[in-house]
Backbone bond lengths (Angstrom), bond angles and torsions (degrees), N, CA, C in turn:
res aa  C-N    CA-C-N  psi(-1)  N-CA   C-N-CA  omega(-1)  CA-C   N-CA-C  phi
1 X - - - 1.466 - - 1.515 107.56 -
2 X 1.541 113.79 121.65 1.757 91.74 -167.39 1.579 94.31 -114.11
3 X 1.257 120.48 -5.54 1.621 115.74 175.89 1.776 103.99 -134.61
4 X 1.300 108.38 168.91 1.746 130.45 177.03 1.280 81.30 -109.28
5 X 1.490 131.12 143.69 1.460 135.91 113.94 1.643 125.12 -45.31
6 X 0.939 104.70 165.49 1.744 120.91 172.53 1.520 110.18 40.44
7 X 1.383 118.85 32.91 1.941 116.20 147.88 0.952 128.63 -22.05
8 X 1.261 126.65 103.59 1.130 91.43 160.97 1.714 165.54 -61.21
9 X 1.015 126.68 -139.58 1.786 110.39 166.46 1.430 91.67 -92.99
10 X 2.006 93.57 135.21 1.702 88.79 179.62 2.168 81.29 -139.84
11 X 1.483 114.93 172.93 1.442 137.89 144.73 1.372 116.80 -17.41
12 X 0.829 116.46 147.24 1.975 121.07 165.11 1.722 97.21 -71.71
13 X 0.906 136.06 -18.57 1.616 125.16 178.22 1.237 118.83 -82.07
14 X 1.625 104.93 8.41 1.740 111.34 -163.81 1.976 73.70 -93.40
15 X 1.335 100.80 -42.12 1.891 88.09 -145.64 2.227 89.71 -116.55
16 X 1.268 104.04 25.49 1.738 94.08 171.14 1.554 101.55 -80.18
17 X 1.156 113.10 134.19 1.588 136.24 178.36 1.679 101.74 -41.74
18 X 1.506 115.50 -55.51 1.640 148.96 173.33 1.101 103.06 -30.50
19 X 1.683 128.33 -44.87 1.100 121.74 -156.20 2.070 122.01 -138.46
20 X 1.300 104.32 80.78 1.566 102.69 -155.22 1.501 117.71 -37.79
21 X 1.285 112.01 133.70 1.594 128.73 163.88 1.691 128.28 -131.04
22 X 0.644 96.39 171.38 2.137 113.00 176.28 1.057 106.89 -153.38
23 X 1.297 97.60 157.07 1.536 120.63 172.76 1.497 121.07 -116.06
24 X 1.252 130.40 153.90 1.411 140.68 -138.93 1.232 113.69 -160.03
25 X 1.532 127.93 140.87 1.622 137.64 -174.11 1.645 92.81 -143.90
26 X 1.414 90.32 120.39 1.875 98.96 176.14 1.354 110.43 -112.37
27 X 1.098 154.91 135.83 1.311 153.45 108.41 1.060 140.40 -57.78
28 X 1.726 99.50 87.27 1.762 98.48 -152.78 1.428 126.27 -53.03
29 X 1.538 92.72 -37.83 1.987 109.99 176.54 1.170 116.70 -51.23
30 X 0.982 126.75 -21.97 1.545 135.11 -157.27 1.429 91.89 -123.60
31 X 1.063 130.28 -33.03 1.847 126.76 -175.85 1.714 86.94 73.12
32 X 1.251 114.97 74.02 1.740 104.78 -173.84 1.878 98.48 -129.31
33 X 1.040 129.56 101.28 1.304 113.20 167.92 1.541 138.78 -94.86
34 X 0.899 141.55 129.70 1.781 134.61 172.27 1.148 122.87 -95.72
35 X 1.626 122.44 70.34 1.629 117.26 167.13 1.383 131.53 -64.46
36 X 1.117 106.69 137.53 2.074 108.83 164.47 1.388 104.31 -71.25
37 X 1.329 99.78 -173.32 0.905 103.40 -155.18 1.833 121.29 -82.81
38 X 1.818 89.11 -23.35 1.407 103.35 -175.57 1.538 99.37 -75.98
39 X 1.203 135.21 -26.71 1.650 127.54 154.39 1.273 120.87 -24.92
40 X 0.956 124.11 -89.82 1.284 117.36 153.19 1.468 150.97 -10.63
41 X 1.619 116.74 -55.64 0.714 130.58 99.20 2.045 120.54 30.54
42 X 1.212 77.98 -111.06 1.406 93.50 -178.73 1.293 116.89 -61.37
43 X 1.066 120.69 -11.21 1.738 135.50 166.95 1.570 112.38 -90.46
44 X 1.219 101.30 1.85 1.281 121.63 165.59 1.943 89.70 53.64
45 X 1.197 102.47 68.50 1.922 112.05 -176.51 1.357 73.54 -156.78
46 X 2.213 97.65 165.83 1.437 125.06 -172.83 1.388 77.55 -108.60
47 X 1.560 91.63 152.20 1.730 113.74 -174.71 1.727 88.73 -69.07
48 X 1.596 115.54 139.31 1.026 152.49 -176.69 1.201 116.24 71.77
49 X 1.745 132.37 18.90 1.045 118.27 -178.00 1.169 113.42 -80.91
50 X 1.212 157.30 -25.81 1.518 146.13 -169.71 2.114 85.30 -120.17
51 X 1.295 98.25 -168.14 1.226 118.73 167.51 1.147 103.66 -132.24
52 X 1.922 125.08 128.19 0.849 149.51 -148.02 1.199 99.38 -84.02
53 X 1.331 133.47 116.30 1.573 118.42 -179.85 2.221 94.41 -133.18
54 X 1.573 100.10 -169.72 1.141 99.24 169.42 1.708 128.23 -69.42
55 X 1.720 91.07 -53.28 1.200 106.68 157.94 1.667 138.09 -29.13
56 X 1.903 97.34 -59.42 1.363 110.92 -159.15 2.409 79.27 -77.79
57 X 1.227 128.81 -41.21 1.601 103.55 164.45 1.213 141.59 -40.83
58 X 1.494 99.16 -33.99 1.462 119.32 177.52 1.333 120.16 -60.24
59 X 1.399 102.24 -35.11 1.238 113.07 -145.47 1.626 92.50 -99.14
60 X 1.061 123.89 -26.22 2.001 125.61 166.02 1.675 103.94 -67.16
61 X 1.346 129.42 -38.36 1.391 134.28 174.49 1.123 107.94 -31.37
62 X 1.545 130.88 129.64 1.612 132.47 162.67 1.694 104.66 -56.32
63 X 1.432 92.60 134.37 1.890 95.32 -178.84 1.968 91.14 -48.99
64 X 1.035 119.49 -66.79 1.611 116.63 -162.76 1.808 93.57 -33.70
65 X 1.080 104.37 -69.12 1.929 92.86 -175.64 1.463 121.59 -73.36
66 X 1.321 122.60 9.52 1.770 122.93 -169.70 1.555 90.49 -50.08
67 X 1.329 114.94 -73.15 1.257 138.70 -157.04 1.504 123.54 -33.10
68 X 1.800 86.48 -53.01 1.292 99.20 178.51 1.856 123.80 -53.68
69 X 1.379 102.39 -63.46 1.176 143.29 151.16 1.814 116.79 -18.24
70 X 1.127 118.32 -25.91 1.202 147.58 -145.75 1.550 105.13 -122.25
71 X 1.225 96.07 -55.27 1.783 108.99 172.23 1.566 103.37 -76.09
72 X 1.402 125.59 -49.93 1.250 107.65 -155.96 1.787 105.31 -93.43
73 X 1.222 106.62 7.84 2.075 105.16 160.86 1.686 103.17 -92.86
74 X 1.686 121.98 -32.30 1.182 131.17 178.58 1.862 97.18 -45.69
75 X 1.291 119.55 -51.28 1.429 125.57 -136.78 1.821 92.81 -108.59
76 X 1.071 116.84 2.94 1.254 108.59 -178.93 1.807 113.22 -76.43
77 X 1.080 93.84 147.20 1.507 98.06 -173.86 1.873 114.08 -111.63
78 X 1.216 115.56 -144.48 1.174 126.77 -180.00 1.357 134.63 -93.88
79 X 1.608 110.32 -12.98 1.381 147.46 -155.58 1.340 118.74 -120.68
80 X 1.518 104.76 -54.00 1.490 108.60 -143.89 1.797 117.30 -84.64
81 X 0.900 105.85 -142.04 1.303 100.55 -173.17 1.894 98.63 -142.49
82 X 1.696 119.79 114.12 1.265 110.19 -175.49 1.024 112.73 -105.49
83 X 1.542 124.40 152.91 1.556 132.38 -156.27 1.632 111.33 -166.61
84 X 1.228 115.17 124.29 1.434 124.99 -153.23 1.870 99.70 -143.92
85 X 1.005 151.97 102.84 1.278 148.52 96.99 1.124 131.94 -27.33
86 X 1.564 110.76 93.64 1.656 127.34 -173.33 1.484 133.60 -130.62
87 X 1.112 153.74 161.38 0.930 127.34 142.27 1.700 131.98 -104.84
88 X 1.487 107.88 166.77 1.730 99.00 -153.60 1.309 94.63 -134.52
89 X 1.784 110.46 132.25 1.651 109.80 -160.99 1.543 90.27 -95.15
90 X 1.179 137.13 148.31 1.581 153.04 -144.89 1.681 94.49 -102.30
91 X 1.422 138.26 178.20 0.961 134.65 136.85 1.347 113.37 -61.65
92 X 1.323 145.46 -30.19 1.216 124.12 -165.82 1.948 97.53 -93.12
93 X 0.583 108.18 23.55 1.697 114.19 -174.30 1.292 110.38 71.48
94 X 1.484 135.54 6.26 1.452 139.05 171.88 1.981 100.82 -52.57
95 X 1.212 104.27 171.64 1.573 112.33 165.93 1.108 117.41 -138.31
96 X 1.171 130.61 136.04 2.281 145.17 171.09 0.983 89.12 -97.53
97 X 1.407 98.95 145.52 1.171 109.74 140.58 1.612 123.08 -106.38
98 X 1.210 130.96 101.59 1.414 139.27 -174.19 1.742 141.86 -94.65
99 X 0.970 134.19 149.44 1.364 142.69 -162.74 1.769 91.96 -104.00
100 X 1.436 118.03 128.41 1.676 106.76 142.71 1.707 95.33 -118.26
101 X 1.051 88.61 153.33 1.357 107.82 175.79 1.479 118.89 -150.51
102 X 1.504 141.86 128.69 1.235 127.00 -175.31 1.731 101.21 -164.91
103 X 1.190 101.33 178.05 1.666 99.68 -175.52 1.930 97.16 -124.18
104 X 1.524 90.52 127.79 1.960 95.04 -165.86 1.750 89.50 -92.07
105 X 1.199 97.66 158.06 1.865 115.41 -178.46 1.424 97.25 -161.44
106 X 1.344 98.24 157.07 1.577 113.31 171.22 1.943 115.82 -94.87
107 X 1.347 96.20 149.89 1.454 103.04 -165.76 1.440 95.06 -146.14
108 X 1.652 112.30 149.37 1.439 123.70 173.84 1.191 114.48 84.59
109 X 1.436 123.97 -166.98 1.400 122.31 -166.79 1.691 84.36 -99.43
110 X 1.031 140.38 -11.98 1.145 129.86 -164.72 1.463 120.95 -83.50
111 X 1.688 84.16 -34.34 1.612 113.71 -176.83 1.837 113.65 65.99
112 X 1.617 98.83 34.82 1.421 82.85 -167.78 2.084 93.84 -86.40
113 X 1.429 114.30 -167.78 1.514 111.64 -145.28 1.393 101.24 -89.87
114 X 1.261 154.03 160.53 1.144 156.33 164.23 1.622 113.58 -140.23
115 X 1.723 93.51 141.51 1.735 77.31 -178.27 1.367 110.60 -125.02
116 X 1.040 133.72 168.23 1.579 139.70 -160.64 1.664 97.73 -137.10
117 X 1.289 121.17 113.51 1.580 100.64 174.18 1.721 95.04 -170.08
118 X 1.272 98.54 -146.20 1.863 100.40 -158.81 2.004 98.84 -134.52
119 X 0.556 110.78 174.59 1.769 126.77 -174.09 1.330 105.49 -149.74
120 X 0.936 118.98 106.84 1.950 131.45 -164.02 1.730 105.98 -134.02
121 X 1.049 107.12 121.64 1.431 141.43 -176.53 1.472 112.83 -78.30
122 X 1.523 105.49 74.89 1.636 107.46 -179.27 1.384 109.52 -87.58
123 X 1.376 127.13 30.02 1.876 112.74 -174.15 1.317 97.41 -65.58
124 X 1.616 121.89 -51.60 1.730 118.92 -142.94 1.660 91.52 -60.95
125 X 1.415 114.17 -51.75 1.278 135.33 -167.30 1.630 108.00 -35.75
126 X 1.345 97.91 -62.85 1.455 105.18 -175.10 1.618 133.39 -80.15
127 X 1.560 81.52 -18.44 1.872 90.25 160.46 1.338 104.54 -85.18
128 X 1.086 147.44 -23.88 1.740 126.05 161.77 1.322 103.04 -71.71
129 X 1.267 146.88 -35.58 0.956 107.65 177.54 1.528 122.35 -114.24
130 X 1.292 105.03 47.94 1.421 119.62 158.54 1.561 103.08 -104.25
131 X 1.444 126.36 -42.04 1.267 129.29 179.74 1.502 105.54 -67.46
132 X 1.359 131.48 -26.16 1.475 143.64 -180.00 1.658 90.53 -46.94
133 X 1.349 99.22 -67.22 1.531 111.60 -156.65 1.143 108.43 -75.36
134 X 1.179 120.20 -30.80 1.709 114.65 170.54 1.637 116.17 -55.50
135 X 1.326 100.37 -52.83 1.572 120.41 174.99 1.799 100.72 -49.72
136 X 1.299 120.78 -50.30 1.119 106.83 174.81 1.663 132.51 -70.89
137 X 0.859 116.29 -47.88 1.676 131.13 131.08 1.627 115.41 4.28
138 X 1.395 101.34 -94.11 1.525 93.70 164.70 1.750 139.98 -82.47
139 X 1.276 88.38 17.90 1.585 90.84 158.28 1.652 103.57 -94.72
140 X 1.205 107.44 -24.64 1.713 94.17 -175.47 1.361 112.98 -102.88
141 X 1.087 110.93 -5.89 1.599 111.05 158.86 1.848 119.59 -77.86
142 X 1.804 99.46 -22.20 1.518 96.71 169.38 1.415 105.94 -75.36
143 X 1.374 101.24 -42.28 2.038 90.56 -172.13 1.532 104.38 -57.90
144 X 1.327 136.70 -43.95 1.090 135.63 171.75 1.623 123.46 -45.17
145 X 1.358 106.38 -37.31 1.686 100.61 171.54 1.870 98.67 -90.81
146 X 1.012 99.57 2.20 1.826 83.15 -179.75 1.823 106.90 -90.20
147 X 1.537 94.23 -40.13 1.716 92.33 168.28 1.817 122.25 -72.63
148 X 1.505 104.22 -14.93 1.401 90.51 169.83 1.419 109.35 -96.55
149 X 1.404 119.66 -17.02 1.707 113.46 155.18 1.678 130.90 -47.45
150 X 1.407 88.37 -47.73 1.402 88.07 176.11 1.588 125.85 -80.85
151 X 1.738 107.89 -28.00 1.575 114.66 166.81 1.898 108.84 -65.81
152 X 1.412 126.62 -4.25 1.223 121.15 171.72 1.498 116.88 -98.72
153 X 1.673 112.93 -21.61 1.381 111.33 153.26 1.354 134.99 -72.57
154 X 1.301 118.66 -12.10 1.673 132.88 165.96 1.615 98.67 -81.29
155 X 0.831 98.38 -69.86 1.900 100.73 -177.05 1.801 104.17 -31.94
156 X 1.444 102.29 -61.40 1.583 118.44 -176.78 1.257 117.17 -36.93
157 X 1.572 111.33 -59.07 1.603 138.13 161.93 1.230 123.88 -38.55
158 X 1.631 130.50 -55.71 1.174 145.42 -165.00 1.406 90.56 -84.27
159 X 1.325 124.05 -95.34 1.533 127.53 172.60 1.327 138.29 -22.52
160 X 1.497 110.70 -39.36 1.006 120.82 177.05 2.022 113.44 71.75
161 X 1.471 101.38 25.93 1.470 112.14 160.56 1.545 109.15 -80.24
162 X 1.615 111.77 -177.83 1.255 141.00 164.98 1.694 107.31 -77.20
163 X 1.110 102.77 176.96 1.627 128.81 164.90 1.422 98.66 -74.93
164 X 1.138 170.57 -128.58 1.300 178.35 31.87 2.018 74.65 157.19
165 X 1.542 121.05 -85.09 1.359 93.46 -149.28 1.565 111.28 -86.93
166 X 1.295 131.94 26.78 1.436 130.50 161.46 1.332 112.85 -72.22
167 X 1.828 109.35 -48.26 1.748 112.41 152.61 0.783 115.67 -66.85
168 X 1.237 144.96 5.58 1.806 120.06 158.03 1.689 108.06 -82.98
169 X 1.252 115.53 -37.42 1.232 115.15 159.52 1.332 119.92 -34.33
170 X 1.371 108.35 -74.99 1.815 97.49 172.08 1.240 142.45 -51.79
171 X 1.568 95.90 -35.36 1.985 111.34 174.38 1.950 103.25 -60.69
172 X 1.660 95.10 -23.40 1.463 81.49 177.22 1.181 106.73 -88.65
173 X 0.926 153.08 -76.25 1.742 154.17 167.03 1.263 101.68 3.90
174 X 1.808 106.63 -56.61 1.821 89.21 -160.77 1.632 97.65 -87.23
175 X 1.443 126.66 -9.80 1.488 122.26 166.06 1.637 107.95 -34.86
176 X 1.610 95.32 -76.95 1.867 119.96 -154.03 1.637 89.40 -77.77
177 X 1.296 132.34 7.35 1.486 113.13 171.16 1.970 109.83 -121.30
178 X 1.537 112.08 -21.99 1.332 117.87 178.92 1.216 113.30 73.57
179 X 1.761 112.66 36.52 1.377 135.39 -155.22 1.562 91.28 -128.90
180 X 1.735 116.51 130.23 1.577 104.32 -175.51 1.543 112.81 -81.12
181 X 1.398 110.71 166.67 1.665 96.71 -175.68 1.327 101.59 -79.57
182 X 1.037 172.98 -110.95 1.326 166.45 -152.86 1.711 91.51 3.73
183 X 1.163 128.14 -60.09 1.695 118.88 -160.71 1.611 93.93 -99.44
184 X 1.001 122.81 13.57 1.785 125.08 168.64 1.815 83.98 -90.20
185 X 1.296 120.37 -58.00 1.416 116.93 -157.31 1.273 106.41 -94.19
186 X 0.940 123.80 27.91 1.894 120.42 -175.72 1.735 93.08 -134.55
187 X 1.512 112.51 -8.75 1.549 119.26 -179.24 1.543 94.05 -98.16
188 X 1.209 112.91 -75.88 1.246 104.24 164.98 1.508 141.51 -8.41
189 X 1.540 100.50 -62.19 1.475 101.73 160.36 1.611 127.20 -72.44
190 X 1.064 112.32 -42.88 1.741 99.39 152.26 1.242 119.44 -24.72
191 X 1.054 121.36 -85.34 1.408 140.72 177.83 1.706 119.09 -25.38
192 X 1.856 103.32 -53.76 1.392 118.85 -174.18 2.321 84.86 -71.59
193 X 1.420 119.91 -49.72 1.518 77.40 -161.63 1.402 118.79 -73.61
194 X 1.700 120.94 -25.62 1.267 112.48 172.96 1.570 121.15 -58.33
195 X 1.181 113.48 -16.09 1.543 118.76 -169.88 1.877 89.81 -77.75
196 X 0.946 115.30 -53.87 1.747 119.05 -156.43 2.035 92.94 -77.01
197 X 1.690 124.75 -16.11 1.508 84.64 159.07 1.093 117.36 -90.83
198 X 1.256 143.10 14.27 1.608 161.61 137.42 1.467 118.19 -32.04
199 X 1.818 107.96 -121.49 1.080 112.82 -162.28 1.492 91.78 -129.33
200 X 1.595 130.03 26.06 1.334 135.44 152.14 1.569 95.74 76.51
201 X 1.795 115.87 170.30 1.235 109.52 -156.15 1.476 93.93 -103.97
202 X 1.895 117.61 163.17 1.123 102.67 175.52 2.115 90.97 -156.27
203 X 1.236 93.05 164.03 2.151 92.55 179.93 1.732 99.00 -56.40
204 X 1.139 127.75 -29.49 1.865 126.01 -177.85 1.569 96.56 -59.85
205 X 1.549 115.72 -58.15 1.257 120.30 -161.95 2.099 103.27 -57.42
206 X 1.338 88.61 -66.12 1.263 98.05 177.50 1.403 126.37 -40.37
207 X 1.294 109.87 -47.92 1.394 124.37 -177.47 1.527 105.69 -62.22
208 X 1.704 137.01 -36.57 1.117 149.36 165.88 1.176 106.10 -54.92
209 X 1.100 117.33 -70.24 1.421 135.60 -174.08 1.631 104.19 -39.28
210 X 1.451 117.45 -83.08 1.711 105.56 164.36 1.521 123.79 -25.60
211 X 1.208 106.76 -59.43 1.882 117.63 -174.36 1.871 107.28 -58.43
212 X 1.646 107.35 3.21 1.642 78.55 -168.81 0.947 109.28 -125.23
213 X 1.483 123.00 166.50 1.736 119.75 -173.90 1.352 121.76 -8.60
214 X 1.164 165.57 -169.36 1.358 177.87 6.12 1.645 119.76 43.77
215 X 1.661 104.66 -49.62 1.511 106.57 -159.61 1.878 107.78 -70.54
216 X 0.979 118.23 -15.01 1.566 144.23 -174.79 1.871 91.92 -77.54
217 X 1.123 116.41 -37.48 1.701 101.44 -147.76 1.710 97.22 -127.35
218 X 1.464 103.70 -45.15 1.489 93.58 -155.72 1.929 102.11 -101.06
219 X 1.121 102.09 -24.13 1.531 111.90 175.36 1.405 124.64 -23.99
């Protein structure tokens, strides 16, 4: 079966080439399902190997999302619109992470709920942009050790401490102010270049400079 009739209206992510999906007809009363083919598919099974039931969905669901997943086909009604963010363990033990989404209506003399909707394959999606954010992450955690590198070579300079106690200097600043060290040492350096086209840096300046308000410098 490689298509459902009568989909409803869904996103361009239901049907982008980029990003695998199927489409799906449930009959909840009956626990009756109709997958395409890319269902399957994504269950990492050949179209018709099992029979699609509620259960046999359930039962690909990561235990962490069964539940969820479980409640929100339980609670579907006649009307609404159902929508599930899950992930789904493969036959080969691989994992998706997946979207259902579909629009529930009543059917039969019974009118009990049925849903019509799509099963969309967000892993690739969401590992770029989990790796996006990681990537961003440690770029700003490097700029962050580069400004407290360089606020420990001013400290080092002026004072005439070590590496170990130029950061203690700062761990104290951002202690007694509740100011993080990254913005203790990125204030700091503000401070050190406007100070040096001035009257240049010196242990008086510095020593002030620590001792004084916070909301002015490190904020």
């Amino acid at each position: 079966m490689a298509t459902i009739q009568d989909a409803p209206a869904h996103d361009d992510s239901a049907t982008d080439p980029r990003v695998p999906s199927g489409t799906f007809r449930a009959d909840l009363a009956r626990s009756s399902w109709q997958w395409s083919d890319e269902i399957y598919a994504l269950h990492g099974l050949q179209p018709g190997q099992i029979v699609p039931t509620t259960a046999a969905l359930l039962a690909h669901v990561h235990p962490a999302d069964r539940a969820g997943v479980e409640r929100t086909l339980h609670e579907a009604d006649d009307h609404g619109v159902v929508s599930t963010l899950h992930r789904v363990v493969a036959a080969d033990g691989s994992e998706r992470v997946v979207c259902l989404v579909g629009q529930a209506f009543a059917a039969g003399p019974e009118g009990a709920p049925q849903i019509v909707g799509h099963l969309v394959d967000l892993t690739h999606p969401v590992k770029r942009t989990a790796a996006a954010l990681a990537d961003a992450s440690i770029r700003a955690a490097a700029r962050s050790r580069d400004d407290i590198e360089r606020a420990k070579t001013v400290v080092g300079l002026v004072l005439g401490v070590d590496d170990d106690g130029a950061f203690d200097v700062l761990r104290r600043r951002s202690n007694t102010t509740n100011v993080p060290v990254r913005l203790v040492a990125r204030a700091l350096l503000g401070e050190a270049r406007r100070r040096t086209l001035d009257a240049g840096l010196s242990a008086a300046w510095l020593e002030a400079y620590l001792a004084s308000d916070p909301v002015a410098h490190d904020a």
